[in-house]
N, C-alpha and C positions, 0 to 999 in steps of 0.2 A: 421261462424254460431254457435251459442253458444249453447249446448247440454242440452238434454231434461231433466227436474228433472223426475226422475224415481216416478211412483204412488206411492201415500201414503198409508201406510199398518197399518191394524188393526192386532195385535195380541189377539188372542181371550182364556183362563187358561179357563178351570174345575180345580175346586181346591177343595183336601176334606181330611182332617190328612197329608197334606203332609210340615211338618215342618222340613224332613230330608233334603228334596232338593228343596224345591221352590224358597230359597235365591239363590241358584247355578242356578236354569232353567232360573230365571226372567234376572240373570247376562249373560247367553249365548243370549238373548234374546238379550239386551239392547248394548250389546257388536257387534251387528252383524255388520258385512262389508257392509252396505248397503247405499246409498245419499240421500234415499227419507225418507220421512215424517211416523214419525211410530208414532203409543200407544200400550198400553200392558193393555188388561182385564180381569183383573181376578175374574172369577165366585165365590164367596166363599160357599161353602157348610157346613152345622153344623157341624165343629170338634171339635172333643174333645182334640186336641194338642195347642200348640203354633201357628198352622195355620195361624188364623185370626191375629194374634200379628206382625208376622213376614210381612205379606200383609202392616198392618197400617206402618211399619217402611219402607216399599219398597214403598208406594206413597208418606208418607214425605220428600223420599230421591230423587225419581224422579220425576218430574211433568207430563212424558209421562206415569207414572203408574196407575190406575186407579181399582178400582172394585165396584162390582154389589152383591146385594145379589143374594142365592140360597139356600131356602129355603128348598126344599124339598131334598136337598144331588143329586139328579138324575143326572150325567152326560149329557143326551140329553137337561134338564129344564135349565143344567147353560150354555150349550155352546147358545143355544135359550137368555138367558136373557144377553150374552155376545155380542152377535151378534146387539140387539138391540140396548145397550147401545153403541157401536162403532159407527164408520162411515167415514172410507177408503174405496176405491173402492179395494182394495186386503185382504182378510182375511185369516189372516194363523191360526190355528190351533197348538197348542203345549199343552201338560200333566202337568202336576204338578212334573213329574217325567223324564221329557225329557229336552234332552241338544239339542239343536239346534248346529248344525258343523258351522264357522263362515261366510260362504256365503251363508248360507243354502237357507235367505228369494231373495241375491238379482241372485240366479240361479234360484229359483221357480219363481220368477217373469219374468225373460229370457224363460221360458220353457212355460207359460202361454201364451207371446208374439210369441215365435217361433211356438208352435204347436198348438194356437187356443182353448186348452181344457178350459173345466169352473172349472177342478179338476186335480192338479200336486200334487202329493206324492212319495216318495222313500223307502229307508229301515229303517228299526224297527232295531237298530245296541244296543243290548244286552250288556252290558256292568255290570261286579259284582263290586263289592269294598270289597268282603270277599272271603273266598273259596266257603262258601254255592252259593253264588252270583254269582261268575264263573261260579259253575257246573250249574247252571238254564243257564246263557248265554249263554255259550258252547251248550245245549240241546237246544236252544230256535233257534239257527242260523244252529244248523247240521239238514242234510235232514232227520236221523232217529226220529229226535224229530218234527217237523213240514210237512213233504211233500218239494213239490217243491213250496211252498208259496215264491214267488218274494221279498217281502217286510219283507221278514227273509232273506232271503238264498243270496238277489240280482238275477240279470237276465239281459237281453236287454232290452233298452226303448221301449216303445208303450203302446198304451190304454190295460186298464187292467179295470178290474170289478168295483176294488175297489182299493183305497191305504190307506199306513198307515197317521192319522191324515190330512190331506191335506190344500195344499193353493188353494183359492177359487177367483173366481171371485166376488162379492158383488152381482152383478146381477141376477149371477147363483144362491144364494144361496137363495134373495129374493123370486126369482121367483117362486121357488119349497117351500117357506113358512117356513125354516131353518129344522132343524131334526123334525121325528117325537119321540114325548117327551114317547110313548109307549114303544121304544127299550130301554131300560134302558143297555143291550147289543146291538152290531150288530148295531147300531145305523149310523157308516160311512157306512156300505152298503148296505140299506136302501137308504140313502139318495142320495148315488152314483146309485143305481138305478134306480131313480127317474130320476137323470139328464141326465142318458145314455135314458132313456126313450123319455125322452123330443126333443132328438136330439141332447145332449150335450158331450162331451168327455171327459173321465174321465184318465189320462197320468202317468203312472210309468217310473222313471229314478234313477236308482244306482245315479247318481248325488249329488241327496239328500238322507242327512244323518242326522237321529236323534238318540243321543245315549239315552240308556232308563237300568234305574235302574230297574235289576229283583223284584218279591215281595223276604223279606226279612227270608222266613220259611216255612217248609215243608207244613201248615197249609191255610198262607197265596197265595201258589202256589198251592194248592188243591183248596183251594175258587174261584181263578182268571180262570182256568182252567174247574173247573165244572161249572160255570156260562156259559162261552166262549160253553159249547157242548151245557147247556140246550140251549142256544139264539141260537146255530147253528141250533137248531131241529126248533126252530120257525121261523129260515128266510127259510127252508126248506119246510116245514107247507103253510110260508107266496109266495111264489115263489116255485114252485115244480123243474121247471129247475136248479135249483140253484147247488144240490148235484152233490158231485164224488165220485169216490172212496178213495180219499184223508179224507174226510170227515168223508165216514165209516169206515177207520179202528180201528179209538179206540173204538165205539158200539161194532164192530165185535170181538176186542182182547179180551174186558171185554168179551163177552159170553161165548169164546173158552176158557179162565181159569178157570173163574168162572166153564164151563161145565166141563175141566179137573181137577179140584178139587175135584168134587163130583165123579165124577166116580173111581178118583184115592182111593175117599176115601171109599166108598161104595161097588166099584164094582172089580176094577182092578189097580195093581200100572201103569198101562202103562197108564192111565188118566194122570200121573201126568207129562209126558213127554210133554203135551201143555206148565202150565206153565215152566215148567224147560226150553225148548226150547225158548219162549219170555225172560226169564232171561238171557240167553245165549246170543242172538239176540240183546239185551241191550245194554248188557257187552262184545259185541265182536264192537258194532257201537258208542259206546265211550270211543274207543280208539282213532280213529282219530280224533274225538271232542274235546277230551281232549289235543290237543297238543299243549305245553306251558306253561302248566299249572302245578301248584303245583301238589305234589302227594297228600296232601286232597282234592282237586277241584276236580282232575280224580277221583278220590274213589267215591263220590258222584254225577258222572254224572248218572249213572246208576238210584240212587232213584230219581231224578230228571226226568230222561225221564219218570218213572211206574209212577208219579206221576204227569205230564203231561198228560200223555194217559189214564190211569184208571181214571183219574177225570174230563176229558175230554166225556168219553165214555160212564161213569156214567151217567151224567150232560146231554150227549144227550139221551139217554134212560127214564130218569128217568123225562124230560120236558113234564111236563103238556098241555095235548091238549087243554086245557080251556086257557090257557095262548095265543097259537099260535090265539087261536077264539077271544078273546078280543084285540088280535094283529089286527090281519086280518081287525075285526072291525073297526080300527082306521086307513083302508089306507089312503091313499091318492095317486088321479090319479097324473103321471106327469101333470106337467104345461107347454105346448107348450109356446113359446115366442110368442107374436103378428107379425105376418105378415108384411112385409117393407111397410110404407104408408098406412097400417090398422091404423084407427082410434079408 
């Protein structure tokens, strides 16, 4: 009996300034260990780099390569305009900045078959190519820099909220009308909530692995990070269930320094034992973070986790509640599937 050709996969880029590794992502892509039928489309967004040059030299050189404009830069508007322009019954998802592991598309497509979900994701696998790079990586996979987030840290398989980027059923995605284009953050969990809503299952497995280039400066990892809290306050805002304790501790750590600062400066030096003590806390939980790593990677894991969590903390404090309202404004109910033999 001659064996099934495995589904055809659409691969779906947001792409926006990324001329450091889009030749390298589109190559783990194209490279995949897979038999079935694939494309690759990528969203282009306004850059100001080499971006768009390097995209036109990636579809003249493969004909599975393809792109779409995006116009407005949004992340949720180009994975939407990626989506449409496709048309495989599997869509996987990958960054501008991600390296696909080389079975990556045809294990997600086994785990879709085995366990039925309309969303299979794994882990967000951190990887530097400097020291700065490291010390973000190292902070970004240890439990002192993130919590017990799965999709950093890994964990056991089973449904999970949300995962990182994920491979989709085309169905699932239709159904639910693709992202809504408001999260300019938070945007995968959002939309994994919609599907869990609907009755659909959303699948974490260590399995899959995506490696992912940290941002490249203390500047740019303070922007990715306070976005990351403000958008956490509005799916908070937008779903009340949603929070943990995981979520408040950078609001709470900014307070308690910030508090210990003023008192220390003002009132009493024993204020200033909060921050000293978070400093300490830091620099005593990247040490095992740090193992392997150069002695500048380690030196720098430290400003890398304050600058994780203070911009983080910030970012959810400092989110505008007109933001979360013009969110909210724009739900959207899950979409039940039609009924067997509903017409």
């Amino acid at each position: 009996m001659p064996q099934q050709q495995p589904p055809a996969v659409s691969v779906i880029m947001p792409v926006l300034n990324e001329e450091r590794h889009l030749r390298n992502s589109v190559r783990h892509i194209l490279e995949q260990e897979y038999a079935g039928e694939m494309e690759v489309v990528i969203a282009l967004g306004p850059s100001t780099d080499r971006t768009d040059e390097i995209a036109a030299e990636l579809v003249a050189e493969d004909p599975r390569v393809h792109t779409v404009p995006n116009p407005t830069g949004r992340t949720p508007a180009a994975l939407n305009a990626a989506i449409k322009a496709s048309r495989h019954p599997v869509v996987v998802r990958v960054d501008g900045h991600g390296m696909l592991s080389p079975n990556y598309i045809a294990t997600a497509v086994r785990l879709l078959e085995e366990t039925g979900a309309a969303n299979v994701g794994g882990i967000m696998h951190a990887e530097g190519e400097n020291a700065w790079e490291d010390a973000v990586a190292a902070a970004m996979t240890a439990r002192i820099g993130v919590g017990n987030a799965a999709f950093h840290t890994g964990g056991a398989a089973g449904p999970a909220e949300t995962v990182y980027l994920g491979v989709f059923r085309r169905d699932a995605l239709e159904q639910q009308g693709g992202y809504n284009e408001e999260f300019i953050r938070a945007q995968d969990w959002e939309l994994n909530f919609r599907i869990r809503e609907a009755g659909g299952q959303v699948w974490f497995s260590p399995e899959l692995k995506v490696r992912y280039r940290p941002r490249p400066s203390i500047k740019a990892l303070a922007k990715q990070y306070k976005d990351y809290g403000k958008w956490r306050h509005v799916v908070a805002r937008y779903h009340a269930g949603s929070i943990n304790l995981r979520y408040l501790a950078p609001p709470t750590a900014v307070c308690a320094i910030a508090a210990g600062l003023v008192v220390g400066a003002a009132v009493t030096p024993w204020g200033f034992v909060v921050p000293a003590g978070y400093l300490a806390a830091i620099t005593a939980g990247s040490l095992p973070a740090g193992k392997g790593l150069s002695l500048k990677a380690r030196a720098q894991i430290p400003v890398a986790l304050a600058t994780m969590h203070m911009s983080w903390g910030l970012g959810f404090l400092t989110s505008p509640r007109s933001l979360a309202k013009r969110v909210i404004a724009s739900r959207r109910p899950a979409v039940l599937a039609p009924a067997a033999g509903a017409e």
